[in-house]
C-alpha positions in Angstrom: -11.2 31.0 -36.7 -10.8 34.6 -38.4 -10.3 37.5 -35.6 -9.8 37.2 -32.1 -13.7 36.9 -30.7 -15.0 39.6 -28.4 -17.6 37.7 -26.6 -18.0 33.9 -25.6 -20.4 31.8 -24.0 -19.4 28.7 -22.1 -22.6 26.4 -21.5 -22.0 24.7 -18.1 -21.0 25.9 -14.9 -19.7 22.2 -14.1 -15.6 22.5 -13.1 -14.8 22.5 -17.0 -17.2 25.1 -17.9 -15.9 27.4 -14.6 -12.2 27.1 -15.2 -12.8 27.3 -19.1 -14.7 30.9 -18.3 -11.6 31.9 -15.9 -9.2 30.7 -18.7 -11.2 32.9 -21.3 -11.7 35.8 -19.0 -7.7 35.8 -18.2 -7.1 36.6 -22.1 -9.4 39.7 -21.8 -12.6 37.9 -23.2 -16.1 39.2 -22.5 -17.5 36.0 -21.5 -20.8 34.8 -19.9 -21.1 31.6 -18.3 -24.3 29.8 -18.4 -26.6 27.1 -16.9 -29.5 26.6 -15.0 -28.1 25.6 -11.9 -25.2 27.4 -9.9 -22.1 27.0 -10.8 -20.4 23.6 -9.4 -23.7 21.9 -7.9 -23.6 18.8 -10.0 -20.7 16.1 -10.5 -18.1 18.7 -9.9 -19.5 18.8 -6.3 -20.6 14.9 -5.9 -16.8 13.6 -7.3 -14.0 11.7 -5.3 -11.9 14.2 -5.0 -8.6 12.8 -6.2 -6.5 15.3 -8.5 -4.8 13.0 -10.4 -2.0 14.2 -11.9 -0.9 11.2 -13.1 -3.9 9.8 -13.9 -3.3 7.6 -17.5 -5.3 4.5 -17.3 -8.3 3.9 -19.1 -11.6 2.6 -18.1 -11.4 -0.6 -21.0 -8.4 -2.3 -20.2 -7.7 -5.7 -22.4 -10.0 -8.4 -20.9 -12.6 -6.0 -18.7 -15.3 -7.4 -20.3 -14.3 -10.8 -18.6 -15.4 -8.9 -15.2 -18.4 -7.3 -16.6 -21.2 -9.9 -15.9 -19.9 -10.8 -12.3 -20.5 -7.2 -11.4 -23.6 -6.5 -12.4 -25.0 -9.4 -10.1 -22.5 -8.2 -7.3 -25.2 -5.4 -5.1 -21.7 -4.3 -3.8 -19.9 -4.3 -7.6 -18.6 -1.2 -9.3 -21.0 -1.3 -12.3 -24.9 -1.2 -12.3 -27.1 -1.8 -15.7 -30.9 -0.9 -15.4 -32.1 -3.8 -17.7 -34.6 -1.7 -19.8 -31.7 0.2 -21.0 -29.7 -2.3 -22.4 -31.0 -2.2 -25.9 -29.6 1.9 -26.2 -26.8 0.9 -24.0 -25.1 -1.7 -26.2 -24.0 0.3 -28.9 -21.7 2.3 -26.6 -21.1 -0.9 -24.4 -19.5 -2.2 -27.6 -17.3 0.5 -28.3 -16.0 0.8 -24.5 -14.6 -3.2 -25.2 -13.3 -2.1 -28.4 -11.2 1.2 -26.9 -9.8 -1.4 -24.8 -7.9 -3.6 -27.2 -4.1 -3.9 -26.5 -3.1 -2.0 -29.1 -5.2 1.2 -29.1 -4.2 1.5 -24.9 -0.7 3.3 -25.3 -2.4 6.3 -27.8 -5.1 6.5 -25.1 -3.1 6.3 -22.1 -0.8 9.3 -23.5 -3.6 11.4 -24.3 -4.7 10.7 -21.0 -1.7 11.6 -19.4 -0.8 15.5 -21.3 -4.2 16.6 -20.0 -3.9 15.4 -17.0 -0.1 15.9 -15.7 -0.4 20.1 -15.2 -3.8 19.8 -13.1 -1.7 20.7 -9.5 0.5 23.1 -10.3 -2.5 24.8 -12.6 -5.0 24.4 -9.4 -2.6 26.4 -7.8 -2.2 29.1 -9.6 -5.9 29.2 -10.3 -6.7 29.4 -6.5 -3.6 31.5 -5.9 -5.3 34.4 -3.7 -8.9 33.3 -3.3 -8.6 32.4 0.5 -9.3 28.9 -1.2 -5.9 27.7 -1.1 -6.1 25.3 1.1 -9.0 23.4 -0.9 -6.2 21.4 -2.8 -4.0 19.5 -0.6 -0.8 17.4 -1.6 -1.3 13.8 -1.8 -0.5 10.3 -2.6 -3.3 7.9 -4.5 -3.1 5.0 -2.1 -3.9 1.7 -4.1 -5.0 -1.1 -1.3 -4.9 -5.0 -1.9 -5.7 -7.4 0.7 -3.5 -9.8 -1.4 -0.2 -8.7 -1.7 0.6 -10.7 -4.5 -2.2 -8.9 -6.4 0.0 -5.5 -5.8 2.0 -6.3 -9.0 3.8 -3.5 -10.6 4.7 -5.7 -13.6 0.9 -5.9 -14.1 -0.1 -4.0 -17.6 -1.7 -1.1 -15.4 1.3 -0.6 -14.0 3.6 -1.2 -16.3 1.4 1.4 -18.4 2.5 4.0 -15.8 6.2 2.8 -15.7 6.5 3.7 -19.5 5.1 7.0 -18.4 7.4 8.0 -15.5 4.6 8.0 -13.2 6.3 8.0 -9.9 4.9 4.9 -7.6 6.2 2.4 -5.3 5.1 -0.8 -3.5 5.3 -0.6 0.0 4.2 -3.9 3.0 1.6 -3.7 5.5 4.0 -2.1 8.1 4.7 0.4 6.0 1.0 1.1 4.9 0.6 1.2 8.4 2.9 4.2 8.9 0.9 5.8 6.0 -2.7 5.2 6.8 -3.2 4.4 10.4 -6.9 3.3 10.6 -6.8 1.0 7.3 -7.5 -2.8 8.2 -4.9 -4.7 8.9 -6.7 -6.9 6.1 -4.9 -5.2 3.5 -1.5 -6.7 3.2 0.0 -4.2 0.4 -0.4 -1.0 -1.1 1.5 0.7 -4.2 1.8 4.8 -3.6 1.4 6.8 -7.0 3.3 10.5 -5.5 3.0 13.9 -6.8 -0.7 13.8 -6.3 -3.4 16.1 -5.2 -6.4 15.8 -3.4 -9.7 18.0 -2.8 -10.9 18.9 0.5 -14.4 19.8 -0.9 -14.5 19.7 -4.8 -17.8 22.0 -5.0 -16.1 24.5 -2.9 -13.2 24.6 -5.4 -15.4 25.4 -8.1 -17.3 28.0 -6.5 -14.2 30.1 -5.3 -13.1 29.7 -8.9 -16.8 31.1 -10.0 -16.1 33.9 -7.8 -12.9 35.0 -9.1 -14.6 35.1 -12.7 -17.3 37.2 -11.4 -14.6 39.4 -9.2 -12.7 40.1 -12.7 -15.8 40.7 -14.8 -17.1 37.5 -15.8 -20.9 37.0 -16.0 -23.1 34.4 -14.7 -26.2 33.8 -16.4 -28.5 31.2 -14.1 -30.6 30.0 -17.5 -31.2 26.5 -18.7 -30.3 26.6 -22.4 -32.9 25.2 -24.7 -31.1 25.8 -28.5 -27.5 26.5 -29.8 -27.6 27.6 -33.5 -25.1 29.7 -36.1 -25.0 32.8 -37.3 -24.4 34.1 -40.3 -21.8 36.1 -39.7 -19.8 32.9 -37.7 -20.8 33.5 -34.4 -23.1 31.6 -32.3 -26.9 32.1 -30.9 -27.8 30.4 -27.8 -31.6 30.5 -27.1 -31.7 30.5 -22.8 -35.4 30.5 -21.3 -34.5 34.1 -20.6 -34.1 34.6 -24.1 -31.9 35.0 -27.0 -27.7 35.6 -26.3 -25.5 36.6 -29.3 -21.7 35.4 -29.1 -18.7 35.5 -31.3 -17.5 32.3 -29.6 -19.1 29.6 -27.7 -17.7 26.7 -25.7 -19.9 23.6 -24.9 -19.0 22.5 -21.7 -22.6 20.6 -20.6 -21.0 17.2 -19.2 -23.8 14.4 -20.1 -26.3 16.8 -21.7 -24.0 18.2 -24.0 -24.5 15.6 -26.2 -28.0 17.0 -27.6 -26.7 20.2 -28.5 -24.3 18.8 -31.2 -27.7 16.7 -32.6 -29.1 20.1 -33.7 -25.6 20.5 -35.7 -26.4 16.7 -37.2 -23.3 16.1 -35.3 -23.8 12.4 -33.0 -21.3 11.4 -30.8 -21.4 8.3 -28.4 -21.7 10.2 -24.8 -23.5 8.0 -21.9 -24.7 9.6 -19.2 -22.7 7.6 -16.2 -24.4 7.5 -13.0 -22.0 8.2 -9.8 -22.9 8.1 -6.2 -21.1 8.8 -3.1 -22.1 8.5 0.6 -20.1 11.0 3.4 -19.7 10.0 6.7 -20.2 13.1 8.7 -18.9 12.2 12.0 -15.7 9.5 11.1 -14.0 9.0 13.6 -11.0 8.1 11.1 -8.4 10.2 9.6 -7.7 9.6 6.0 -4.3 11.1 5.1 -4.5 10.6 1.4 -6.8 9.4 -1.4 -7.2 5.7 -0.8 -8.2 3.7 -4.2 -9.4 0.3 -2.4 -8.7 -2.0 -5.6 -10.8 -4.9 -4.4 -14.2 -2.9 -4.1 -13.8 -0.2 -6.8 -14.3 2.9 -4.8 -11.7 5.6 -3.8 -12.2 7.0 0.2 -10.9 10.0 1.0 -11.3 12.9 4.0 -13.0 16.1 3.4 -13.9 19.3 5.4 -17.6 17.3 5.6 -16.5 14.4 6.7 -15.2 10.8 5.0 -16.4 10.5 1.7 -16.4 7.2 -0.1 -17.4 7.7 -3.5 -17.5 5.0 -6.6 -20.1 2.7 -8.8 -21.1 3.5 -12.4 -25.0 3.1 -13.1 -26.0 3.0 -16.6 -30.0 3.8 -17.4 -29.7 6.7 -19.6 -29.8 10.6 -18.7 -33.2 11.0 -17.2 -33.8 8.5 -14.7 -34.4 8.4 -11.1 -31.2 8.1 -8.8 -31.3 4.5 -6.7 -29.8 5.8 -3.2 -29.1 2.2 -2.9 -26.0 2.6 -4.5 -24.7 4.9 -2.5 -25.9 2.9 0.9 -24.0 0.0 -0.1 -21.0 1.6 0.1 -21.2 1.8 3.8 -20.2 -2.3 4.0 -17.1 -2.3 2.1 -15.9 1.2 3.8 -16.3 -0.4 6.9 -14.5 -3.6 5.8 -11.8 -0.5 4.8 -11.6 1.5 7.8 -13.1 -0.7 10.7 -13.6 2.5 13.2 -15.4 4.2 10.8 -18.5 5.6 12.7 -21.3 5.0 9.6 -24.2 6.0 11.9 -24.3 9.4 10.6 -23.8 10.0 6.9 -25.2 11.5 3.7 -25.6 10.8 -0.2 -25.2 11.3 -2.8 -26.3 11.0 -7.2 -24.7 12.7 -10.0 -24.5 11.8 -13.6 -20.9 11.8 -15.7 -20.3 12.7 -19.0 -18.5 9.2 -20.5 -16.8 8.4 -23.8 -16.0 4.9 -24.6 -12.1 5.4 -25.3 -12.4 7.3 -21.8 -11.4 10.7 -23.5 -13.4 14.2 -23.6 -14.2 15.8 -27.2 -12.1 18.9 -27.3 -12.2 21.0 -30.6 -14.3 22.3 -33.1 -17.7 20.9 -34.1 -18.3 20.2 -37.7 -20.8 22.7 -39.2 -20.9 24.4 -36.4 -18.2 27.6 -36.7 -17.9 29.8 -33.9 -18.7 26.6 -31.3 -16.2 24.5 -29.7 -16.6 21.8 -27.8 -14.9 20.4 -23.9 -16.9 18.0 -22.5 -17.0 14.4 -21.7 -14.3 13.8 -18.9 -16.1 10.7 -17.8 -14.1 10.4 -14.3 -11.4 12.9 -14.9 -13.4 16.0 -15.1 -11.9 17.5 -11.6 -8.4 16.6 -12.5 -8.5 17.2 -16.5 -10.4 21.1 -16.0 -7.1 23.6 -15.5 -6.0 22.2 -19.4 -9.2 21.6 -21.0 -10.3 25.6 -19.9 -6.8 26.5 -21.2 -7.0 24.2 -24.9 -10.5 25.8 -25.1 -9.3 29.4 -24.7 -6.3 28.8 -27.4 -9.1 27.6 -29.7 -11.8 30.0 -29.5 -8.7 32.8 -29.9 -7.4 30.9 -33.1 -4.1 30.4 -31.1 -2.5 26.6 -32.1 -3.2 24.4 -28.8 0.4 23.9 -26.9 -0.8 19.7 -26.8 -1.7 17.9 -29.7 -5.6 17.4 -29.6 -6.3 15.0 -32.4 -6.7 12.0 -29.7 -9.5 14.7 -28.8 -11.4 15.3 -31.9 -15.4 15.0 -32.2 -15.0 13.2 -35.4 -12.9 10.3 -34.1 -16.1 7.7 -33.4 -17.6 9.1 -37.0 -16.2 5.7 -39.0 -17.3 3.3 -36.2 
């Protein structure tokens, strides 16, 4: 990487981009952050809110494509396909069912898991005198089942997080009772994954953590980027509609739109642009005291300062489309099946697109032919929880300091062969 870089430029003001920036800006950087919207107003606002610490399962599990066609003719099912697409979708489609053969899991899951297991304690120390404190609070993942014999730890799941230490245990419907009051009696079981954390309004997280940059000398540019290119001296020139930006450093932190930056480089990497919706019930009625994963329908529910907030579904069409608030609406039926005093008369929604990889994992490193730029993007649903270490793995890189995690499982190379 040759001498420590003066400037950097992060492209994205998405919760991987902000805490990236804050990283950067910690180790004395002068660094701009850049996009054309502010910071935090796309999926880092829209997301569940669960900071999972312990977070290590993959999307493709062995046998998920089994489930596949029944829930694209489920309106209520966790995946949506627009038809048309289908042709530029299968070649990632493919690859998601390969990531999930039995024997590539435990790599994944582990990779999973190091970026993911300091996301609390680095939250905290990241909000640690903003007045925004209080934004993360300590939580349990609550996984529902209305049949208690589907609430099996020996499961694979499961026994994927046993091998890991993750700290869970099964608990009966008295005891989910105790837990979560105004769950339907319905649900028969529930198995509580501790040490968790959960956001009480994830766009307000990253726009306290904007704030700080600013407050210790960050900048903000407000630019849509149009070109990335290198210079000849190893730095990088990005061409915003405001004009041209020289940096010794830059970070590409663009979620779903990251994707054609690295095409300029002749670098092409399998990143869908994953469609998420959530609907918030301003007025409840119900107290959710953690974040409740309800197995059965595929979407998490969780309490907010804006109300209940039931987010979920994955729509595949490609980056450009038109949002179907449909998705989000019919999450009002199975939330009410959930929480049967929810009040659903009053409530809002929700569209944001996800940056996905089909092994689940973000590409974190260097770009081929591209010195001076670094990518850290591609969280798919783990960009809230996975930011704190990603920011951090960034920073080492663009400084030329050795990573303190092993980032091959990261690598933008790693779909080149397939």
């Amino acid at each position: 990487m040759g001498n420590k870089p003066e400037t950097v430029g992060v492209i994205g003001a998405g919760i991987v981009g902000i805490c990236t920036a804050l990283s950067l800006r910690e180790r004395g950087l002068d660094v701009t952050l850049i996009d054309p919207s502010p910071p935090a107003e796309a999926a880092s606002f829209g997301n569940a809110g669960v900071i999972s610490a312990w977070s290590c399962i993959p999307q493709s599990m062995p046998g998920v494509w089994k489930n596949v066609p029944k829930w694209l003719l489920d309106p209520e099912g966790p995946v949506a396909l627009r038809w048309p697409y289908l042709p530029r979708f299968f070649p990632w489609m493919t690859k998601f069912f390969a990531a999930g053969q039995a024997d590539r899991i435990p790599a994944i899951a582990d990779a999973m898991l190091q970026l993911n297991r300091p996301t609390v304690e680095m939250y905290r120390r990241l909000l640690q005198g903003t007045g925004g404190e209080h934004l993360v609070r300590d939580s349990m993942y609550v996984f529902l089942y209305r049949d208690a014999a589907k609430a099996d730890t020996d499961s694979l799941e499961w026994r994927i997080r046993r091998d890991r230490g993750v700290p869970f245990e099964k608990i009966d419907a008295a005891t989910l009772r105790d837990v979560e009051p105004d769950v339907s009696t319905a649900y028969e079981a529930a198995i509580l994954i501790h040490g968790q954390a959960r956001a009480l309004d994830p766009g307000a997280i990253g726009k306290v953590l904007a704030e700080k940059f600013q407050r210790m000398g960050g900048h903000i540019l407000q630019a849509k980027v149009v070109a990335v290119s290198p210079r000849e001296d190893g730095g990088v020139r990005i061409q915003s509609e405001q004009g041209l930006h020289d940096f010794d450093r830059a970070i590409l932190t663009a979620g779903p739109w990251s994707a054609k930056f690295l095409a300029s480089f002749g670098v092409k990497v399998p990143l869908e642009a994953e469609r998420g919706y959530h609907i918030v019930f301003d007025d409840p009625g119900v107290t959710i005291n953690n974040s409740l994963m309800v197995t059965d329908a595929k979407f998490v529910a969780s309490s907010m300062e804006t109300g209940v907030r039931c987010a979920g579904t994955a729509e595949f069409a490609g980056l450009d489309h038109a949002p179907d608030y449909r998705r989000s609406e019919v999450l009002a039926g199975p939330a009410k099946r959930v929480l049967p005093k929810l009040n659903t008369e009053s409530r809002q929604v929700w569209s944001g697109q996800r940056p996905s990889f089909p092994d689940s994992l973000p590409m974190i490193g260097p770009v081929p032919g591209a010195p001076g730029l670094i990518a850290a993007f591609g969280h798919g649903h783990l960009g809230l929880t996975a930011a704190p270490m990603t920011g951090q793995l960034a920073t080492q890189l663009a400084i030329g300091e050795t990573p303190n995690i092993d980032i091959t499982p990261y690598d933008v190379t790693r779909f080149s062969a397939s």
